[in-house]
N, CA, C and O of each residue as an XYZ file, in Angstrom:
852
protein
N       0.841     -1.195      0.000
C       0.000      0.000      0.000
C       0.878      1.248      0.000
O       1.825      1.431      0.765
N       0.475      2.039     -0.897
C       1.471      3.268     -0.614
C       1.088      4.162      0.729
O      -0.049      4.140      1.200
N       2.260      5.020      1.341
C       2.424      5.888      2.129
C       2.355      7.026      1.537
O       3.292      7.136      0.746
N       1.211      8.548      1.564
C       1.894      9.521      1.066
C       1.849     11.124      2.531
O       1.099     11.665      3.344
N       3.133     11.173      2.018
C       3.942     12.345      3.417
C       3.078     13.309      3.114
O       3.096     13.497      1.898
N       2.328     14.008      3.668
C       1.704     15.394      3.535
C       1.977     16.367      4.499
O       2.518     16.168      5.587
N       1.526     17.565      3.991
C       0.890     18.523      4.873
C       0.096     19.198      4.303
O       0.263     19.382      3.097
N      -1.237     19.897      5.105
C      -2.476     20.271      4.130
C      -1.907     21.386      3.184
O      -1.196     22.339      3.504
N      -2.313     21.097      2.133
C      -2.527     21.948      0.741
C      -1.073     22.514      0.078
O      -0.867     23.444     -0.702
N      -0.137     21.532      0.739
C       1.224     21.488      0.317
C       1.365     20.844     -1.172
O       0.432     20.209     -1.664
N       2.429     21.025     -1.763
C       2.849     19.879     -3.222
C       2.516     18.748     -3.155
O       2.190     18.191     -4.203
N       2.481     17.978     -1.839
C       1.400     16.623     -2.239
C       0.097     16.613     -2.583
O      -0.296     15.563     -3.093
N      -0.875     17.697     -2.416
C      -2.315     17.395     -3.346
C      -2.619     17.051     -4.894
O      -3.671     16.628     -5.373
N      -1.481     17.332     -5.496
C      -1.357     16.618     -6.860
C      -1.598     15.260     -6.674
O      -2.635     14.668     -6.969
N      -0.302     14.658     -6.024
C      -0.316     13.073     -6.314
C      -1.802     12.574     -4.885
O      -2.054     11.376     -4.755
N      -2.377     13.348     -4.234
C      -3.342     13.337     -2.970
C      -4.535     13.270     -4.028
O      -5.307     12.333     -3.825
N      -4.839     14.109     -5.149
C      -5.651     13.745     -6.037
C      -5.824     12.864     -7.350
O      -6.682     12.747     -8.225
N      -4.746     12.376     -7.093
C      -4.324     11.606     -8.113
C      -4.981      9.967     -7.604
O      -5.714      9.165     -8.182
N      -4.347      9.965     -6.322
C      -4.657      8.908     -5.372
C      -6.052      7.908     -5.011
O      -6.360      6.721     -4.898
N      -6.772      9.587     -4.903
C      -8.049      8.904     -5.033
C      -8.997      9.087     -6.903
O     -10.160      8.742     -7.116
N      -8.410      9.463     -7.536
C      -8.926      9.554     -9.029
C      -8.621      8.167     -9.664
O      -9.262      7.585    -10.540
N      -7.604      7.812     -9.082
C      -6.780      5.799     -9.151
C      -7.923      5.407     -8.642
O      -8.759      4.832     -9.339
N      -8.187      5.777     -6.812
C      -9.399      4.662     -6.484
C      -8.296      3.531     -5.752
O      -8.880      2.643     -5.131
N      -6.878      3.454     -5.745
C      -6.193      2.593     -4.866
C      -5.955      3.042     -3.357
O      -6.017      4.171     -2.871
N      -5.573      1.430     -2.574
C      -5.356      1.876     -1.060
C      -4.388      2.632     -0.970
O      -3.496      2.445     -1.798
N      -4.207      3.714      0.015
C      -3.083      4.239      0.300
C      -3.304      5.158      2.015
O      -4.429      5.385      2.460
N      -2.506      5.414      2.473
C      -2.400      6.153      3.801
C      -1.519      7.403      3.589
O      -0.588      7.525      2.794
N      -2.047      8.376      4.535
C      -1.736      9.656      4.690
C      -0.922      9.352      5.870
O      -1.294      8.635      6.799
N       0.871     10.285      5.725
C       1.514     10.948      6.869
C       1.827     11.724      6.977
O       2.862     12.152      6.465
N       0.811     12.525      7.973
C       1.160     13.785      8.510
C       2.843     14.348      8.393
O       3.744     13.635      8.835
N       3.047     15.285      7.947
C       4.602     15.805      8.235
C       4.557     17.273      8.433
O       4.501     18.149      7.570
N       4.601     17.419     10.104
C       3.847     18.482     10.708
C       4.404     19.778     10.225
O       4.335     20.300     11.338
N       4.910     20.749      9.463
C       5.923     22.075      8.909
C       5.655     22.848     10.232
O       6.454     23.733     10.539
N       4.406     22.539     11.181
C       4.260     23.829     12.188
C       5.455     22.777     13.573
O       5.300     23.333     14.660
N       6.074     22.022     13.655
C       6.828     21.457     14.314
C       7.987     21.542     13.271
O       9.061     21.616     13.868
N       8.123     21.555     12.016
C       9.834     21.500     11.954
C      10.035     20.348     11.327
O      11.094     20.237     10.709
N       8.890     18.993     11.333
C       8.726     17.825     11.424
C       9.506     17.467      9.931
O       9.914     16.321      9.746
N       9.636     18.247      9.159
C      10.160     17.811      7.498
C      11.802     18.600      7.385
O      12.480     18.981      6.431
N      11.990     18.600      8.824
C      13.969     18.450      9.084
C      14.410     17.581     10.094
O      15.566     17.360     10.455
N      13.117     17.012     10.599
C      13.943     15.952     11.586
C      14.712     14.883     10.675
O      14.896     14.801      9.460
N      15.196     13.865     12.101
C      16.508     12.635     10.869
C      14.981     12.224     10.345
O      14.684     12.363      9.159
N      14.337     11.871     11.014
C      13.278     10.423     10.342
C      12.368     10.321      9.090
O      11.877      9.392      8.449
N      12.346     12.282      8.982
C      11.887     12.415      7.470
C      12.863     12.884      6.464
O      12.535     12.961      5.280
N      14.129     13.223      6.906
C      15.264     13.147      6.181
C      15.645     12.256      5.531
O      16.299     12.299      4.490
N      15.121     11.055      6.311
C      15.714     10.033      5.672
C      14.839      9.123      4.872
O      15.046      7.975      4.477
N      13.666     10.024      4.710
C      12.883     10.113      3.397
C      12.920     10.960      2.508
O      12.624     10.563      1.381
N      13.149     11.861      2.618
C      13.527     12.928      1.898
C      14.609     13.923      1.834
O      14.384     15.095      2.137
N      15.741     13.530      1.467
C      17.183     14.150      1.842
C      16.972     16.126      1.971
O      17.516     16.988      2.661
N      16.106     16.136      1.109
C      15.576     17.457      0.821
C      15.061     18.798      1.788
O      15.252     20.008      1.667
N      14.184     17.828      2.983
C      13.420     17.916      3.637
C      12.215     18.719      3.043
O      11.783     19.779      3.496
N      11.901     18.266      2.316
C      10.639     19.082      1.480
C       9.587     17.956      0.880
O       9.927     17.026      0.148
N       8.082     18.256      1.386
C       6.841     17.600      1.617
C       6.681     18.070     -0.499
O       6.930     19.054     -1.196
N       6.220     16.886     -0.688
C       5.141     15.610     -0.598
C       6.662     14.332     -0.405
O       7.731     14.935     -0.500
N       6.802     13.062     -0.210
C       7.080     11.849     -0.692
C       6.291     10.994     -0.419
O       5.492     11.089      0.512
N       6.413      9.765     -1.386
C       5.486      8.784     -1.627
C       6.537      7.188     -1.046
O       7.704      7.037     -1.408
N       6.090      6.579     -0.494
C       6.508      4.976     -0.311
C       5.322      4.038     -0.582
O       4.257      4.058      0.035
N       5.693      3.114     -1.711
C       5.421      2.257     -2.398
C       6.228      1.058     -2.294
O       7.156      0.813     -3.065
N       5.746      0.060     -1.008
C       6.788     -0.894     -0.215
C       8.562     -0.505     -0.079
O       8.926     -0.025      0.995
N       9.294     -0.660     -0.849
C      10.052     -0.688     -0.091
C      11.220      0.399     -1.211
O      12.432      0.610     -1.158
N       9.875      0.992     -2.363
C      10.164      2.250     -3.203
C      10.149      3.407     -2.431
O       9.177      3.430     -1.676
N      11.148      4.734     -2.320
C      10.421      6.174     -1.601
C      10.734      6.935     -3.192
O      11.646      6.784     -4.004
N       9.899      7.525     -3.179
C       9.812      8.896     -4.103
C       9.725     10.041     -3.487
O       9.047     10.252     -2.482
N      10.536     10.973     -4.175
C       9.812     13.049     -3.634
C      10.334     13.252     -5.114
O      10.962     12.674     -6.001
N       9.644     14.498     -4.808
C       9.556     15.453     -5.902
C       8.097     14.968     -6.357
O       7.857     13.805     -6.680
N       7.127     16.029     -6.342
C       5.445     15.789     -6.389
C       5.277     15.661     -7.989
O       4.250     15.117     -8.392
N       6.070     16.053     -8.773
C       5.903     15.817    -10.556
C       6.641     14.324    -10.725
O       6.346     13.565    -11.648
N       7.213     14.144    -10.141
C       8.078     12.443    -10.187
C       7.202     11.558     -9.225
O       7.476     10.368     -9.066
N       6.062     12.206     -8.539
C       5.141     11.129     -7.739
C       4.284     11.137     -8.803
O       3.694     10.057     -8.778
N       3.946     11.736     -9.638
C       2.943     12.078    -10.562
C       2.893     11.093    -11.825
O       1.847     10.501    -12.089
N       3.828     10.963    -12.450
C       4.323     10.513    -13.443
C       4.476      8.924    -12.619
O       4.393      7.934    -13.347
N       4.629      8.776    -11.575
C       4.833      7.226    -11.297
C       3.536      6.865    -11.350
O       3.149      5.964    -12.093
N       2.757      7.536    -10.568
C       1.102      6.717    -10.480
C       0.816      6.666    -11.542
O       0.134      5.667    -11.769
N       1.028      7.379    -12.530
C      -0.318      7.583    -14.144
C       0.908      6.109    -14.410
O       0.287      5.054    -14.535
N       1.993      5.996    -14.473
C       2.704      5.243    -15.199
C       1.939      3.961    -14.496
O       1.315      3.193    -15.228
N       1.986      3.748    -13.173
C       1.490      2.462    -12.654
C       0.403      1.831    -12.755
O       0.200      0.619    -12.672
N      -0.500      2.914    -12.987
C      -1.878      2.531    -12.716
C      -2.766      3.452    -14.429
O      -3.608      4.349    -14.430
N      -2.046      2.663    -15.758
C      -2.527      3.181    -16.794
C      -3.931      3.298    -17.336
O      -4.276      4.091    -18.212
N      -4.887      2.214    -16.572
C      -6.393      2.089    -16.576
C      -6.988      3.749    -16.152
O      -7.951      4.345    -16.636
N      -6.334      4.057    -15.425
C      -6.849      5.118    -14.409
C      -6.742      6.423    -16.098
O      -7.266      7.525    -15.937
N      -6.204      6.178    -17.228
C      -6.041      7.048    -17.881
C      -5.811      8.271    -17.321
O      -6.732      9.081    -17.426
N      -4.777      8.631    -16.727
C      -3.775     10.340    -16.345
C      -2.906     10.592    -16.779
O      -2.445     11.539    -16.141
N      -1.908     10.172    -18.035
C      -1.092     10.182    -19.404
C      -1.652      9.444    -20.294
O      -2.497      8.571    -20.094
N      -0.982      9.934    -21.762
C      -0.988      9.280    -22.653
C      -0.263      7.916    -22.839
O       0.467      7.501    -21.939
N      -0.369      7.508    -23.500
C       0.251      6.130    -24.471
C       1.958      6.450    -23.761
O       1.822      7.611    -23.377
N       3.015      6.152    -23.505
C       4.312      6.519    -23.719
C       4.635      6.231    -25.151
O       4.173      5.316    -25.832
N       5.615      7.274    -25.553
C       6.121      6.994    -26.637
C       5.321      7.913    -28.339
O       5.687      8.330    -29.438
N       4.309      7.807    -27.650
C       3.003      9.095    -28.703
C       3.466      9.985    -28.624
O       4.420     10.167    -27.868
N       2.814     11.140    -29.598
C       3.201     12.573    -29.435
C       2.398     13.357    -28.613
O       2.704     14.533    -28.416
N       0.717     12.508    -27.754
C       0.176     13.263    -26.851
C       1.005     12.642    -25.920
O       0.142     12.260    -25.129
N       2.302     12.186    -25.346
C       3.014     11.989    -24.545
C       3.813     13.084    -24.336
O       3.856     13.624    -23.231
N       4.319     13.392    -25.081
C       5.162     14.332    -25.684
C       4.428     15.756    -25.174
O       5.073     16.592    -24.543
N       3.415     15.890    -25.418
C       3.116     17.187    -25.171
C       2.355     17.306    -23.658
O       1.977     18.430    -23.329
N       2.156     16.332    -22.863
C       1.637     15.811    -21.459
C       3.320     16.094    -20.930
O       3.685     17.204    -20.542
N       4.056     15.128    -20.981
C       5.376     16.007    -20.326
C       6.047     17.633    -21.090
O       7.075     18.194    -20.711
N       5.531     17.902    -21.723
C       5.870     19.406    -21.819
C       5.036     20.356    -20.725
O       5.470     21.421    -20.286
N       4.102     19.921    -20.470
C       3.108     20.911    -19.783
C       3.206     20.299    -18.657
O       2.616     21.005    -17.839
N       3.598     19.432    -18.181
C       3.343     18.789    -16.546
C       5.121     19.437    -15.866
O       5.379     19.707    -14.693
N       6.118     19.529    -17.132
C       7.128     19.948    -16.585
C       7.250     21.497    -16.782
O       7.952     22.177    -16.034
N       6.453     22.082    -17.941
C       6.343     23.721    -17.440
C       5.232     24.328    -16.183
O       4.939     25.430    -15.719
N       4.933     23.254    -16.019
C       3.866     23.533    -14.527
C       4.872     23.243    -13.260
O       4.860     24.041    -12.323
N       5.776     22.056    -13.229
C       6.619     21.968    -12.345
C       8.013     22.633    -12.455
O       8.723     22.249    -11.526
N       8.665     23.534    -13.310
C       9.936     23.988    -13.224
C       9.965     25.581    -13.775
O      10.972     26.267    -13.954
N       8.778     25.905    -13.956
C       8.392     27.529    -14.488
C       7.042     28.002    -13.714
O       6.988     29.195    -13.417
N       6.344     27.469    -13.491
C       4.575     28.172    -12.892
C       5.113     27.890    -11.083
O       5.268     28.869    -10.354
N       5.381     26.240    -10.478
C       5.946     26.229     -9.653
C       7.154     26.822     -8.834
O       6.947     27.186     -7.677
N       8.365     26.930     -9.372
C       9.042     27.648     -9.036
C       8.977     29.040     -9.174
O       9.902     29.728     -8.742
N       8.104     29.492     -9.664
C       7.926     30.934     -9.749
C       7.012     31.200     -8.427
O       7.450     31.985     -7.587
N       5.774     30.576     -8.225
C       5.182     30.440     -7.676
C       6.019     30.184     -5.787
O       5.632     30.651     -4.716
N       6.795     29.596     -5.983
C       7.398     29.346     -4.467
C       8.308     30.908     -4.037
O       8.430     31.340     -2.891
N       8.830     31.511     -5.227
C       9.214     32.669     -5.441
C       8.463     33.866     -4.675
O       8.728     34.258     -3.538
N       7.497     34.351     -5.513
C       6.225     35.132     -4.943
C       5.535     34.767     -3.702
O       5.054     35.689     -3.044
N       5.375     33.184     -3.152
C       5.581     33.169     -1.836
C       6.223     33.314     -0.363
O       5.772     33.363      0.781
N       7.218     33.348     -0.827
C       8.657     33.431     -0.134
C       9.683     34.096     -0.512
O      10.808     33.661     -0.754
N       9.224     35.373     -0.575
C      10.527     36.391     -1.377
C      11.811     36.743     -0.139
O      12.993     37.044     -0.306
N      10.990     36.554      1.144
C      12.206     36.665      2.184
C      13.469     35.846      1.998
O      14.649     36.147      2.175
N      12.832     34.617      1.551
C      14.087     33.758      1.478
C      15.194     34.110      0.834
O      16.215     33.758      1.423
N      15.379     34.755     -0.298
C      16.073     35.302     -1.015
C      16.694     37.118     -0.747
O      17.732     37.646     -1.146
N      15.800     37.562     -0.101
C      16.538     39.394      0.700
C      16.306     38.894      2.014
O      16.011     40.075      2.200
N      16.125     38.268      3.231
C      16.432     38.387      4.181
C      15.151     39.282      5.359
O      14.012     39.019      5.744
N      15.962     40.209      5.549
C      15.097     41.221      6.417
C      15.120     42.763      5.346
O      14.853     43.868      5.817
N      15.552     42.500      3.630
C      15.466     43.474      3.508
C      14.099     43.863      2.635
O      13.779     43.559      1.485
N      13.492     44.579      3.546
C      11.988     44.500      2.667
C      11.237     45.050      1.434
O      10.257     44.601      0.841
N      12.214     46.495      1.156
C      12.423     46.613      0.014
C      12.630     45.688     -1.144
O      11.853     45.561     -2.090
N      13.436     45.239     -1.018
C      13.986     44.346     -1.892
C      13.222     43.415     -2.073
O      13.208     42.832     -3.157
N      12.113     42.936     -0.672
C      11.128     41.541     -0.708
C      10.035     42.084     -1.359
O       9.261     41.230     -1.793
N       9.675     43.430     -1.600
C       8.672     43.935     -2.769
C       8.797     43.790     -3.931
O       7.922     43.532     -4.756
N       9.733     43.923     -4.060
C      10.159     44.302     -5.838
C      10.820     43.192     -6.043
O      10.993     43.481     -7.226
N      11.424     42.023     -5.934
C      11.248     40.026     -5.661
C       9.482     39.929     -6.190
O       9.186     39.634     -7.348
N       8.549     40.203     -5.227
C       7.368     39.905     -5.391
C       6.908     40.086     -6.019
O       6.280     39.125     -6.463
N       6.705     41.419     -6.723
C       6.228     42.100     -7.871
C       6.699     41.239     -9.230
O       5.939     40.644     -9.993
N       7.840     41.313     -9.305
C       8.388     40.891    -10.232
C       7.951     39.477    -10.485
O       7.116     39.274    -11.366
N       8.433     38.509     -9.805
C       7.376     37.163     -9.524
C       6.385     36.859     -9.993
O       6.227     35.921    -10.775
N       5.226     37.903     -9.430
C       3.692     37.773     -9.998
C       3.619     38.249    -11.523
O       2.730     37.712    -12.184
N       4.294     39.026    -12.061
C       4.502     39.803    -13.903
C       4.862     38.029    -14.359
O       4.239     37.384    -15.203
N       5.843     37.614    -13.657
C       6.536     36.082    -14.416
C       5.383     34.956    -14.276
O       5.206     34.000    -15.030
N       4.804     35.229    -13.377
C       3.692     33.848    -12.965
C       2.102     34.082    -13.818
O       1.282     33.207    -14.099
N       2.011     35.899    -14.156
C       1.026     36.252    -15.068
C       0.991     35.686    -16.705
O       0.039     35.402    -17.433
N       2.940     35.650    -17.000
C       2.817     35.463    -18.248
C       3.121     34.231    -18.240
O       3.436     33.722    -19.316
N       3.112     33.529    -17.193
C       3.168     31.769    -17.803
C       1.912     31.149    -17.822
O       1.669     30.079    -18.380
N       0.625     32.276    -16.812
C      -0.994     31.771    -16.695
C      -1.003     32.043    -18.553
O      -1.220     30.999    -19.168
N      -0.776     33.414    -19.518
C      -1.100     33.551    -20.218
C      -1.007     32.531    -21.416
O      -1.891     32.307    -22.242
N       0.244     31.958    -21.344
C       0.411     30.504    -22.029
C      -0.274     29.246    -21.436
O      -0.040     28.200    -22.040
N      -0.862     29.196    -20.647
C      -1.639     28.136    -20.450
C      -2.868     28.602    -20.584
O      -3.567     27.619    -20.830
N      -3.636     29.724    -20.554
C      -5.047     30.121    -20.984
C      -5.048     29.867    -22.522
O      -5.851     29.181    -23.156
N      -4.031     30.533    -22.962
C      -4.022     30.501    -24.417
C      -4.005     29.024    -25.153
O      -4.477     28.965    -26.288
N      -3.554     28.010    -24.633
C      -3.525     26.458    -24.710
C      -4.702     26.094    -24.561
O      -5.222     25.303    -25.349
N      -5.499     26.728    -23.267
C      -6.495     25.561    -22.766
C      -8.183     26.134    -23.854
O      -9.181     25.444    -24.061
N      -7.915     27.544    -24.318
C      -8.670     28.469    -25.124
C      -8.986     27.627    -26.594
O     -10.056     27.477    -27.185
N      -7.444     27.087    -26.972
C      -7.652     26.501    -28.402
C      -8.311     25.109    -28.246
O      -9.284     24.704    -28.882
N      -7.422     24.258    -27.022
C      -7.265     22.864    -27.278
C      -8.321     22.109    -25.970
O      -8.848     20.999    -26.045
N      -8.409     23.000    -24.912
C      -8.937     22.681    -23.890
C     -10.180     21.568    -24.034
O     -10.187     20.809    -25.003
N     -11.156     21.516    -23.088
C     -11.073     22.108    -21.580
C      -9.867     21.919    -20.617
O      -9.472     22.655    -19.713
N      -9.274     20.425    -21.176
C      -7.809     20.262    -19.977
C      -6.862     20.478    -20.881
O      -6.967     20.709    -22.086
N      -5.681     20.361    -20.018
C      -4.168     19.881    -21.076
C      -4.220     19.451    -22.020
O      -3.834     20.093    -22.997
N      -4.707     18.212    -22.140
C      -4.939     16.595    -23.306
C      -6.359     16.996    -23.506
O      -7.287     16.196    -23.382
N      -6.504     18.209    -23.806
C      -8.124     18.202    -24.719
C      -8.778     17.841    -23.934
O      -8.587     17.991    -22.727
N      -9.728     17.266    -24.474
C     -11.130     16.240    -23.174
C     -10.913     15.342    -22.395
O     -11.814     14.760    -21.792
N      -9.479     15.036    -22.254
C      -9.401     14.191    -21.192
C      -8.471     14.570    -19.636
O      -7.369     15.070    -19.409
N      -9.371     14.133    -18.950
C      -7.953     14.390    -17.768
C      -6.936     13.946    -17.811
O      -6.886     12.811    -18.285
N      -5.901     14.450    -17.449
C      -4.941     13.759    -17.219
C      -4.035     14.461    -15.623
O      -4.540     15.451    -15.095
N      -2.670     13.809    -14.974
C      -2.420     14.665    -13.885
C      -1.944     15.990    -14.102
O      -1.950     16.742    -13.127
N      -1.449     16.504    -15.417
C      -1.600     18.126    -15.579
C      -2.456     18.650    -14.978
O      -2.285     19.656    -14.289
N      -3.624     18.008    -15.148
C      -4.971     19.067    -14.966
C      -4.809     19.114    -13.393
O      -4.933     20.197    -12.820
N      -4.496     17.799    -12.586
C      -4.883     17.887    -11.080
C      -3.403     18.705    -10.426
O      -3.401     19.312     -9.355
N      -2.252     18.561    -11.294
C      -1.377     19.421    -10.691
C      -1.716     21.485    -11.031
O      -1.605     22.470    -10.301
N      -2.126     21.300    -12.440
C      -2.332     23.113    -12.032
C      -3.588     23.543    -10.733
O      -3.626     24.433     -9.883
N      -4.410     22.552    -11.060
C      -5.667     22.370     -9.516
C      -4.560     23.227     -8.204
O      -4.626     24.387     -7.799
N      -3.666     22.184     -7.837
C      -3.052     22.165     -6.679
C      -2.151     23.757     -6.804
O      -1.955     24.382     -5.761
N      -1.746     24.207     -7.880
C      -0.752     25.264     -8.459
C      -1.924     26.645     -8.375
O      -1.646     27.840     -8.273
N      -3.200     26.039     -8.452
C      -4.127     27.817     -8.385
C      -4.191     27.980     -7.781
O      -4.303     29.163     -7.459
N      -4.195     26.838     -6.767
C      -4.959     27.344     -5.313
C      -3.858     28.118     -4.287
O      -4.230     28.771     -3.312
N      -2.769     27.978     -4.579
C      -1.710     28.840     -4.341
C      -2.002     30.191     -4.618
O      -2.302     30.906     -3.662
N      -1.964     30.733     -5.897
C      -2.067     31.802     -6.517
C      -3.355     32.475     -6.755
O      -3.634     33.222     -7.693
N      -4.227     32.038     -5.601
C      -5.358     32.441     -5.435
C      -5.487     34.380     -4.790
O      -6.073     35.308     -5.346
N      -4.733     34.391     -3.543
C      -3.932     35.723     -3.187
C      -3.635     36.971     -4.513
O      -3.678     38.174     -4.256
N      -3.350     36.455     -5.862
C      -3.080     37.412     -6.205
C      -3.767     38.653     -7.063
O      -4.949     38.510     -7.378
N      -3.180     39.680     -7.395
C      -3.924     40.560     -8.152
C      -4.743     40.354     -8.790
O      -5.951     40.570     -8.696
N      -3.778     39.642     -9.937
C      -4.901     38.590    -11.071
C      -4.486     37.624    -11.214
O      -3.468     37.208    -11.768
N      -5.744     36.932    -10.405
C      -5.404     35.305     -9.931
C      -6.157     34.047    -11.435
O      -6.939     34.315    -12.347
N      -5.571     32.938    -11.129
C      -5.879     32.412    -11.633
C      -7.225     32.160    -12.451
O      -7.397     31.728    -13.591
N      -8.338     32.687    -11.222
C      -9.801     32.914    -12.199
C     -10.035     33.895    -13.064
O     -10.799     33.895    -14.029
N      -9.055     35.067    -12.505
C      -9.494     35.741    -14.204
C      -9.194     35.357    -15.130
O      -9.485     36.209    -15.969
N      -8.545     34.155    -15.790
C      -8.250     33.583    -16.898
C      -9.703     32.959    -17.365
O     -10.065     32.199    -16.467
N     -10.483     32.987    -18.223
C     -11.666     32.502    -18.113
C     -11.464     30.963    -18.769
O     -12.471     30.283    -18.572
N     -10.501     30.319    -19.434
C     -10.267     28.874    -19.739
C      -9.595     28.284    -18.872
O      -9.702     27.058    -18.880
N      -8.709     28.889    -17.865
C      -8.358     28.685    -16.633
C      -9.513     27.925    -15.629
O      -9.759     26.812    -15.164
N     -10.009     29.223    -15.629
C     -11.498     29.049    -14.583
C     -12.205     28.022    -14.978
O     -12.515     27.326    -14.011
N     -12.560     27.659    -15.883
C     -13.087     26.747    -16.335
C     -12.884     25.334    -16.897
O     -13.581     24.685    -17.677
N     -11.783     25.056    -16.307
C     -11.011     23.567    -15.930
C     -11.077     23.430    -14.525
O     -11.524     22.406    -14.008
N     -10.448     24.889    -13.535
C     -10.838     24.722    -12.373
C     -12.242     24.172    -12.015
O     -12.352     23.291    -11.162
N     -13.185     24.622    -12.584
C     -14.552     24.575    -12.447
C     -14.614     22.844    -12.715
O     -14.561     22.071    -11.759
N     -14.676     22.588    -13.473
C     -14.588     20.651    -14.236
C     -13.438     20.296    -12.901
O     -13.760     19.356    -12.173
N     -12.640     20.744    -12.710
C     -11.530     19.786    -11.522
C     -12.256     19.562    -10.255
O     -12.311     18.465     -9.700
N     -12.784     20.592     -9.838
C     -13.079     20.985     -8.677
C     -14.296     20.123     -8.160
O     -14.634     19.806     -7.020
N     -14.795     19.874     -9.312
C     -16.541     19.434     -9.199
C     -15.943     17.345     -9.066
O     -16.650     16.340     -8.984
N     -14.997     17.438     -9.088
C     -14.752     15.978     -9.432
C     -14.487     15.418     -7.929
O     -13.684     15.909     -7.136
N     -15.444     14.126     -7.661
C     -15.426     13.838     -6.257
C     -13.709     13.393     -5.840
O     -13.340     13.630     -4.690
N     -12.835     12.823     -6.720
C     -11.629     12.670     -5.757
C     -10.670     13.905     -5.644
O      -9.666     13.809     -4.938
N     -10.924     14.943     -6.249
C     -10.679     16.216     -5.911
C     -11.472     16.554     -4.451
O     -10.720     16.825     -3.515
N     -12.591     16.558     -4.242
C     -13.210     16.648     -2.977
C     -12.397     16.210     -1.836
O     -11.908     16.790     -0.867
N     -12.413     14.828     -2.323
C     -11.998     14.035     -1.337
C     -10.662     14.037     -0.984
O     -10.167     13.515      0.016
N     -10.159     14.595     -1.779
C      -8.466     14.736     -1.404
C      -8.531     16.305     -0.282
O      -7.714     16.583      0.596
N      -9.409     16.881     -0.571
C      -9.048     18.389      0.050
C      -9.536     17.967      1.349
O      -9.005     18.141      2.447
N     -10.691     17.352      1.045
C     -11.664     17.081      2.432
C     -10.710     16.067      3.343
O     -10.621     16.456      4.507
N     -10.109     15.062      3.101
C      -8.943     14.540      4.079
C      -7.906     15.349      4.417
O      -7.359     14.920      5.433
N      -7.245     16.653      3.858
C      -6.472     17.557      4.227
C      -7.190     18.705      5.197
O      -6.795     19.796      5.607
N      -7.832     18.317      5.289
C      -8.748     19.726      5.908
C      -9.397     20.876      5.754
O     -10.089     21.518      6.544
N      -8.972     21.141      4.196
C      -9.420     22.228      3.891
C     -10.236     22.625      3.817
O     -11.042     21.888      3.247
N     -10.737     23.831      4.195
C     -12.578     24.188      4.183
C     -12.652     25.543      3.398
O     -13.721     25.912      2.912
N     -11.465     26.304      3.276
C     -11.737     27.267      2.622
C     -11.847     27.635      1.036
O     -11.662     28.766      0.588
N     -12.202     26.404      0.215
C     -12.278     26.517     -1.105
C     -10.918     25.435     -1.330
O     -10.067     25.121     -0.498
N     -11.048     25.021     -2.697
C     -10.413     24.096     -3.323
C      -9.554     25.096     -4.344
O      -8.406     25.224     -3.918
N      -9.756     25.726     -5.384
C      -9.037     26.417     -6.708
C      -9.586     28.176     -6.776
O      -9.187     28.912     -7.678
């Protein structure tokens, strides 16, 4: 049975919705961030990183929430959440699952955490931020513009875990100026994600009560 490391509404709700969209057994572990709990040895030595989501799959550990992603759709191919391997809708499923994880994401951790990078200088943590949200506006604009032609999801009419990882990626960027719903093809995948019971059910075991996307 897999193990997956959480904390609510952290980078594991991707593979947390993925989980139950499979429909397989699996268990939730808490990995408390308000204790520190994802630098002790014992999750270190799940995650050298110390950074939430990882997955154990007997006596497999995974992190990195786009490499938990890509294992389930790979494992469990009935569940249809990639293409075929080897196709060219493969091809374009890892283009967009990795500009969601190494451009929308990291930008995104950016604009959350601009201290990390100036310190105590707060000037500097404005204009970090600002800048951030201009970079995270024009990568929404390439994915509106995608989901406008080809939509409603990534892969056209079908789900796949693109769709449940930008899910997990709006609800971040919900805070901002112009958030993810003003994109109106945006909004309207959110809308189709959101309504989907193992989306529910993934938020609703995390706790969340204040909205999903």
């Amino acid at each position: 049975m897999y193990t997956l490391y959480y904390y609510p509404a952290n980078a594991n709700a991707a593979p947390h919705m993925m989980l139950e969209e499979i429909g397989t057994a699996f268990e939730l572990s808490l990995v408390d961030r308000k204790t520190e709990a994802q630098k002790s040895a014992a999750f270190l030595a799940i995650n050298p990183n110390g950074r939430i989501p990882a997955l154990s799959d007997g006596g497999l550990v995974i992190f990195e929430a786009a490499a938990i992603a890509l294992y389930l759709a790979d494992k469990h191919p009935g569940a249809h959440l990639a293409p075929a391997p080897g196709t060219p809708e493969r091809a374009r499923f890892y283009q967009w699952l990795i500009f969601l994880t190494n451009s929308l994401q990291e930008e995104l951790m950016i604009w959350q955490y601009p201290e990390r990078l100036t310190g105590s200088d707060t000037h500097a943590e404005a204009v970090i931020k600002a800048g951030s949200e201009t970079r995270i506006n024009t990568y929404l604009d390439v994915i509106e513009a995608h989901l406008a032609k080809d939509g409603p999801y990534f892969m056209g009419d079908r789900v796949s875990a693109a769709d449940f990882y930008l899910t997990m990626l709006c609800r971040w960027a919900r805070p901002m100026a112009t958030p993810p719903r003003s994109y109106p093809s945006i909004s309207r995948l959110l809308d189709l994600m959101t309504k989907r019971p193992s989306v529910q059910r993934a938020y609703a075991a995390e706790g969340i009560e204040d909205g999903i996307a």
